[in-house]
C-alpha positions as CSV (number, residue, x, y, z in Angstrom):
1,X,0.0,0.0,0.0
2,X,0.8,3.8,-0.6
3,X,1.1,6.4,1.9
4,X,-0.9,8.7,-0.5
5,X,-0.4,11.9,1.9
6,X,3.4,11.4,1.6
7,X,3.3,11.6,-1.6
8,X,1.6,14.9,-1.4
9,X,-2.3,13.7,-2.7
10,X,-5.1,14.1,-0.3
11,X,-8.6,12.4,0.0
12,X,-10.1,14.3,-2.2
13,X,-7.4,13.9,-4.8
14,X,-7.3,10.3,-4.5
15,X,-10.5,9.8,-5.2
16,X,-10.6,11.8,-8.3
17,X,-7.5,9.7,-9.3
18,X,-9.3,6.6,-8.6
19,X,-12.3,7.5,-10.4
20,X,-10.3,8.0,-13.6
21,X,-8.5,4.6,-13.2
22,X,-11.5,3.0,-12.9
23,X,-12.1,2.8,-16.4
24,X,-8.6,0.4,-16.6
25,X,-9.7,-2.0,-13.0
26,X,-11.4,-4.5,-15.2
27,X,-8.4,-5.0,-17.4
28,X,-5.7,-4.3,-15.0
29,X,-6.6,-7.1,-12.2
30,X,-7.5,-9.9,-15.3
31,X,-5.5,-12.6,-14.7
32,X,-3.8,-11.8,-18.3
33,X,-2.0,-9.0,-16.3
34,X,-0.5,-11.2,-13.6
35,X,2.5,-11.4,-16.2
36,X,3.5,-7.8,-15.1
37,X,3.6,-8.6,-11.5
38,X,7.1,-9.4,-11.3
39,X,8.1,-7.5,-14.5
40,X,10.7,-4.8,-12.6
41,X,12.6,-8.2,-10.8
42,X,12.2,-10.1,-14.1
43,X,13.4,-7.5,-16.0
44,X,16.7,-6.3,-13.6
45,X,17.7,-10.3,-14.3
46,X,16.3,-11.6,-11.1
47,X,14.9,-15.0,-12.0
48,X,15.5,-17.1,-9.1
49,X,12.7,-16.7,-6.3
């Protein structure tokens, strides 16, 4: 999770962020997408877990 506040975005922000990423929730939590959750470790050469 994100400390939104330290990153200098309040409530009021954060929602209107999260109402404009809404339109991409569907498509970003398919299972398709799982292929990106390692992609920074993957990429750097990283492949043993």
């Amino acid at each position: 999770m994100i400390d939104l506040v330290s990153q200098g975005i309040n409530k009021v922000q954060a929602e209107i962020w999260r109402s404009h990423l809404a339109t991409f929730a569907d498509d970003w939590e398919s299972q398709e997408m799982s292929i990106y959750d390692d992609y920074f470790t993957l990429k750097n050469g990283d492949f043993h877990r």
